[in-house]
C-alpha positions as CSV (number, residue, x, y, z in Angstrom):
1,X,-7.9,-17.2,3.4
2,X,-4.1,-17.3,4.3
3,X,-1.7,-19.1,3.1
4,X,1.3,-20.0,4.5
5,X,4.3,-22.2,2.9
6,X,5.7,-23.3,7.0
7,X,4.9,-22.7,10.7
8,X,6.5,-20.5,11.1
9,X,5.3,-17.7,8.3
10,X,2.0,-18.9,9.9
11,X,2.9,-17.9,13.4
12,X,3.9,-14.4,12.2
13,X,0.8,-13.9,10.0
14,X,-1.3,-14.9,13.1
15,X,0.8,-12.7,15.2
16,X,0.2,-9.4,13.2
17,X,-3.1,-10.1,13.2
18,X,-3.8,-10.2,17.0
19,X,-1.6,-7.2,17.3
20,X,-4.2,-5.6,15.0
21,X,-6.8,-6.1,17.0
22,X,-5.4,-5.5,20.1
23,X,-4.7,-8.8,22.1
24,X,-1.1,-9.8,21.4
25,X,1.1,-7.2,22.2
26,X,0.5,-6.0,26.1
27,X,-0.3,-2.0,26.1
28,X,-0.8,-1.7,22.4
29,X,-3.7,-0.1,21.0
30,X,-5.2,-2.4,18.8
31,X,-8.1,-1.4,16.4
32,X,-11.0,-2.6,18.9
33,X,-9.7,-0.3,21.5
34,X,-9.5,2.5,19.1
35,X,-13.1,1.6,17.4
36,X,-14.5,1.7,21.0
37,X,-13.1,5.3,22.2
38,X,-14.1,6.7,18.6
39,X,-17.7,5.4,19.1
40,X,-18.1,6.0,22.2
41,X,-21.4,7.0,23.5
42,X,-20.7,10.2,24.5
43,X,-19.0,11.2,21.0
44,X,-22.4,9.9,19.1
45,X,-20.4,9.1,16.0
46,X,-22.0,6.5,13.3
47,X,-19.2,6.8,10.7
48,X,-15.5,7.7,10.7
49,X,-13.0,7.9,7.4
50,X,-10.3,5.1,7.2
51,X,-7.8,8.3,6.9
52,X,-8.3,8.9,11.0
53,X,-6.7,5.9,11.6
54,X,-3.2,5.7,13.1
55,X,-1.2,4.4,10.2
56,X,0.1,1.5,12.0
57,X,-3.3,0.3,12.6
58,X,-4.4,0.7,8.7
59,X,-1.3,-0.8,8.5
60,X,-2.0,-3.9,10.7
61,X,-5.6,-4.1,9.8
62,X,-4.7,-4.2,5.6
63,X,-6.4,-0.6,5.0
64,X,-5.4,2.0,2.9
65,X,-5.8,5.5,3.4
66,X,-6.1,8.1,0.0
67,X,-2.6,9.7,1.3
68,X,-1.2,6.0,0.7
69,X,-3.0,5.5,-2.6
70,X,-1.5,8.3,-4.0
71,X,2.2,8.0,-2.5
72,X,1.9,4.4,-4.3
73,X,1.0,6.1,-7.5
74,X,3.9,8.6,-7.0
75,X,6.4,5.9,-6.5
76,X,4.9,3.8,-9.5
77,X,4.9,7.1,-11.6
78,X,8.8,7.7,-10.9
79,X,9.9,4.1,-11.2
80,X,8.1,4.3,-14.7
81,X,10.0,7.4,-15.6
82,X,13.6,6.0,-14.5
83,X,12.7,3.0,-16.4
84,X,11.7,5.1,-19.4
85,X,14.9,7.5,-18.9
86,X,17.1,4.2,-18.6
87,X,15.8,3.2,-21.9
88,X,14.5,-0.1,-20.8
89,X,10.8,0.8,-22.2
């Protein structure tokens, strides 16, 4: 369910999800183009790893590929150092 506090946060939430699936922005690739091409019938294919993704459509779509797990847990891991070298902690 989404949320949104006005119209117009609405509007862009409903926007970013079009464009991730291919039917706001003219000559984008949305993630129904790119499911379609993958699983085509000449390729055969009947599974494909979130990581082949284009990282603007994991990015539109709300997935996460292991590459962007682990730069989260880098970023966490140095912010929790700074904060321990700071003294905060």
């Amino acid at each position: 369910m989404i949320v949104a506090s006005d119209r117009n946060e609405f509007m862009h939430v409903e926007a970013e999800m079009m464009s991730a699936i291919g039917r706001f922005m003219p000559g984008s690739e949305g993630i129904q183009h790119w499911l379609r091409e993958v699983f085509s019938p000449q390729k055969r294919r009947r599974r494909f790893s979130v990581d082949e993704l284009p990282e603007d459509l994991r990015r539109d779509v709300g997935l996460e590929a292991e590459s962007d797990l682990l730069r989260g847990m880098e970023a966490s891991q140095r912010r929790l150092l700074d904060r321990m070298r700071l003294g905060s902690m």
